[in-house]
C-alpha positions in Angstrom: 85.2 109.0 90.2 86.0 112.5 89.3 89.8 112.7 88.6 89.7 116.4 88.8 88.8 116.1 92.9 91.8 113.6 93.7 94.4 114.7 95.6 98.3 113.1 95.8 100.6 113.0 98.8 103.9 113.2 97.0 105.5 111.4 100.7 103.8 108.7 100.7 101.8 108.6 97.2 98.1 108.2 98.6 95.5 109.1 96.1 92.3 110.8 98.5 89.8 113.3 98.3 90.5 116.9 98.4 92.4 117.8 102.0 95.2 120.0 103.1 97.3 117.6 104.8 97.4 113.7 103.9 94.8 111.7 105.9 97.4 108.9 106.9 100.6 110.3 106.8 100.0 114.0 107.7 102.1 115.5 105.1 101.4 118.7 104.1 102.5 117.7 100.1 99.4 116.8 99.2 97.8 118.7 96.2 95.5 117.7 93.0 97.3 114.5 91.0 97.4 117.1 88.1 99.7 119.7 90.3 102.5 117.4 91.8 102.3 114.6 88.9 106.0 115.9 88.2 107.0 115.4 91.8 106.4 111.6 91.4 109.1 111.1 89.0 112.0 111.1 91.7 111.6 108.9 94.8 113.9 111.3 96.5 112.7 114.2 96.7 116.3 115.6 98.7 116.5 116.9 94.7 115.5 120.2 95.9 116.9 121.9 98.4 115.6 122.4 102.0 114.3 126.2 101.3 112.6 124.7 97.5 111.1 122.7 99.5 109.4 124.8 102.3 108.5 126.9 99.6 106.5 124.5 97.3 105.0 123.2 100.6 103.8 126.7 101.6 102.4 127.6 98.3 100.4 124.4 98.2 99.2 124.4 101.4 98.0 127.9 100.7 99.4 129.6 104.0 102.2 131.6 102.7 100.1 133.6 100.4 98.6 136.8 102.1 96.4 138.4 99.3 94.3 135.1 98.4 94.0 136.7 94.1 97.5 136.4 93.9 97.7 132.5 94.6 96.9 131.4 90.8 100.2 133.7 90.4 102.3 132.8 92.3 101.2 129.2 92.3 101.6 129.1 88.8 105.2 130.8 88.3 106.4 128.7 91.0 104.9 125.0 89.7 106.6 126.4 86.4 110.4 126.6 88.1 109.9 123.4 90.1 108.9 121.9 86.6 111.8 123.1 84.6 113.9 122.3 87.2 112.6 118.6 87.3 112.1 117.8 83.6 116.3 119.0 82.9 117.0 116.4 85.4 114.6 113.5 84.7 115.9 110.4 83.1 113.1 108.1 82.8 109.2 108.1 81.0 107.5 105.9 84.5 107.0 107.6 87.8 109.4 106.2 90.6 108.4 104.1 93.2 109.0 104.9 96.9 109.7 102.4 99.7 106.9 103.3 102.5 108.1 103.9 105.9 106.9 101.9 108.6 103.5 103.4 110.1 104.0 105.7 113.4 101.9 103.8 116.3 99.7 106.2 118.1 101.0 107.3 121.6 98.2 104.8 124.1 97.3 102.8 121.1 96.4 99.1 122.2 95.7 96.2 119.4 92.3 94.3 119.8 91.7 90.9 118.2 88.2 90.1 116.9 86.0 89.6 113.6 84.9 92.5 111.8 81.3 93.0 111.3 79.0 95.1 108.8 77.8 98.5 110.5 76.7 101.1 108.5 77.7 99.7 104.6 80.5 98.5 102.5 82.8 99.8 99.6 83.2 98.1 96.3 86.2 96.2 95.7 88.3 97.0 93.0 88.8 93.6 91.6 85.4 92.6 91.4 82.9 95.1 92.7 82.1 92.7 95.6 81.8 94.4 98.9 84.3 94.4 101.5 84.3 96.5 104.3 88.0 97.8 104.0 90.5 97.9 101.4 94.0 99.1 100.3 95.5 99.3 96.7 99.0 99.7 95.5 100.4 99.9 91.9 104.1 98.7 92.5 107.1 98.2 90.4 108.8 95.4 89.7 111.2 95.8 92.8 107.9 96.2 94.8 108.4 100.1 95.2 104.8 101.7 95.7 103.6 104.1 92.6 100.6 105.0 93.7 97.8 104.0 96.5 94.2 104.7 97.6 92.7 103.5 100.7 88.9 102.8 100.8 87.0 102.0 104.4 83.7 101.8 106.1 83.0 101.6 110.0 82.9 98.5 111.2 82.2 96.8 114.6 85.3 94.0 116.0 83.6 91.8 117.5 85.7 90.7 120.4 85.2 87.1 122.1 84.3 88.6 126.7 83.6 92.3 125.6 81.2 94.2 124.3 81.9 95.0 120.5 84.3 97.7 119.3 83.2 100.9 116.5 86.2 101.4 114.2 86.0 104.0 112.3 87.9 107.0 110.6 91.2 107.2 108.9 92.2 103.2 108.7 94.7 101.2 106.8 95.2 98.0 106.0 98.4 97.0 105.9 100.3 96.6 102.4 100.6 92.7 102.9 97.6 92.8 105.9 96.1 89.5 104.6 97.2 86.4 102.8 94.2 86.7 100.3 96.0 89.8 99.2 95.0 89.7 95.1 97.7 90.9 92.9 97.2 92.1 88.8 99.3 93.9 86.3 97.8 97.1 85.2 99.0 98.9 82.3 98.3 102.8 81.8 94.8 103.7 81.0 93.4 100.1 82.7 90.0 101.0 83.7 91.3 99.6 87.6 93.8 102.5 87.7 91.1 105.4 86.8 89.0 103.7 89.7 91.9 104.8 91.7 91.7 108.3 90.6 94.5 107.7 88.4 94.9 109.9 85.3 94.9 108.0 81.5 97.7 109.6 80.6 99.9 109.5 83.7 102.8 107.0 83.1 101.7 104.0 85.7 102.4 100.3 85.3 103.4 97.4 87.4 101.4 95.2 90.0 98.4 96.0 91.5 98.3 94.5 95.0 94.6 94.7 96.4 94.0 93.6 100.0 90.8 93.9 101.4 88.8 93.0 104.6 85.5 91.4 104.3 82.5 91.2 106.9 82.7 88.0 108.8 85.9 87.4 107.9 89.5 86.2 109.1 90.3 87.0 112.6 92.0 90.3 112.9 94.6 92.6 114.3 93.2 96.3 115.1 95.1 98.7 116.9 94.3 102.1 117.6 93.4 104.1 120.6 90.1 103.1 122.5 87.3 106.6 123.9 84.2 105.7 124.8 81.6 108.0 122.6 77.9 108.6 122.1 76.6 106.5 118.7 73.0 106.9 118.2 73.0 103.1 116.1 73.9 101.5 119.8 71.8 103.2 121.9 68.8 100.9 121.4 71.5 98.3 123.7 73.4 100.7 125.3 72.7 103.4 127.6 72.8 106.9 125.6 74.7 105.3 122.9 77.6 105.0 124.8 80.1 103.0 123.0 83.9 102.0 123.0 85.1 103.9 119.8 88.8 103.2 118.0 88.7 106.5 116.2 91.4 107.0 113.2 92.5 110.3 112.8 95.0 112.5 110.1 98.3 111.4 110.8 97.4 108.8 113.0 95.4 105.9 111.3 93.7 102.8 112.9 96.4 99.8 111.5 94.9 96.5 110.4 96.2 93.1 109.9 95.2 90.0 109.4 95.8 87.3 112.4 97.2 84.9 110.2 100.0 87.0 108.6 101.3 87.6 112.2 101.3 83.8 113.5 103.0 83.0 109.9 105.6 85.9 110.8 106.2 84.6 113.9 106.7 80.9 113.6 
């Protein structure tokens, strides 16, 4: 994994691939690890004041900046103030954590229950390179504050006992504590796990990696997410031109996950 392409959302700490607003929260604080890395020493970032923050926001997001060869500028002189700033009032050597806020269900979202299935591929798993079709990890501290996170997901098809099958795909999350086979580690910094996250060597991370991850065939699950019916070419060969019920994840908006178990344990 190239470090040098992974972005941070300073909100809600999710390591991605280069984008201008955070794929799951929306957040316009999202910027290359190596920008904001001094952001993630405060969990509150009310530190600076409403206009600081507009303006760091701006700068990063690139849209306050009318001549486009003045950015490394005024970028730069203004990372250096926030910087200063920060370091005369940080205390401690770790990053903090941050509690994560519930996830925003999607206006005429519905949950579906049904067994995922293999569509196109898998990803790796972290743990133990076996492939799963979903997965989210979190480095936490040891009051189970999030440092840091990445999300990995394929499509996949819910298979859903009287209908015809479900495509999920786009911006999906699995839950922090989706499934009870949730794996949990301690990393130290520099573990080869952490640079698989994106995760620079020298950025001060430790605590408990919590990996939970979704495999083909698996448990039963919880999807929701809003339902459009769209044309995919793999489904035509059963369907007429493709046509397909599709739970699409979008920026701001992901498709949430859960495992069927968690929720009967919660609610008995």
């Amino acid at each position: 994994m190239n470090q040098s392409a992974t972005f941070c959302c300073v909100q809600c700490r999710l390591l991605q691939p280069p984008t201008t607003a955070c794929v799951e929260c929306g957040a316009p604080m999202t910027a290359p690890v190596e920008l904001v890395r001094e952001l993630l020493y405060y969990r509150d970032m009310r530190l600076l004041n409403q206009r600081d923050w507009g303006l760091i926001t701006a700068f990063l997001a690139g849209s306050s900046i009318a001549v486009p060869i003045l950015m490394p500028f005024a970028l730069g002189s203004l990372v250096g103030l926030v910087v200063q700033r920060i370091r005369a009032l940080r205390q401690r050597q770790a990053i903090a954590g941050i509690v994560m806020p519930p996830i925003a269900t999607t206006p005429g979202a519905t949950t579906l229950y049904g067994i995922a299935r293999r569509f196109r591929g898998t990803v790796e798993s972290l743990l133990d390179a076996s492939p799963v079709l979903l997965q989210h990890a979190a480095v936490k501290d040891r009051h189970g504050a999030v440092l840091l996170r990445r999300s990995e997901a394929m499509p996949f098809l819910l298979d859903i006992e009287g209908r015809p099958p479900v495509l999920v795909t786009g911006v999906t999350r699995v839950t922090a504590s989706a499934t009870v086979l949730a794996q949990r580690v301690q990393v130290r910094r520099g573990d080869p796990m952490l640079a698989k996250m994106g995760v620079p060597t020298d950025l001060a991370v430790a605590g408990d990696l919590e990996v939970a991850s979704i495999s083909a065939d698996g448990p039963r699950l919880a999807v929701t997410g809003v339902v459009e019916n769209e044309a995919v070419a793999e489904m035509a060969f059963h369907r007429d031109g493709g046509q397909t019920p599709v739970m699409r994840g979008r920026i701001g908006a992901p498709i949430i996950v859960q495992d069927c178990r968690l929720i009967a344990a919660a609610l008995g």
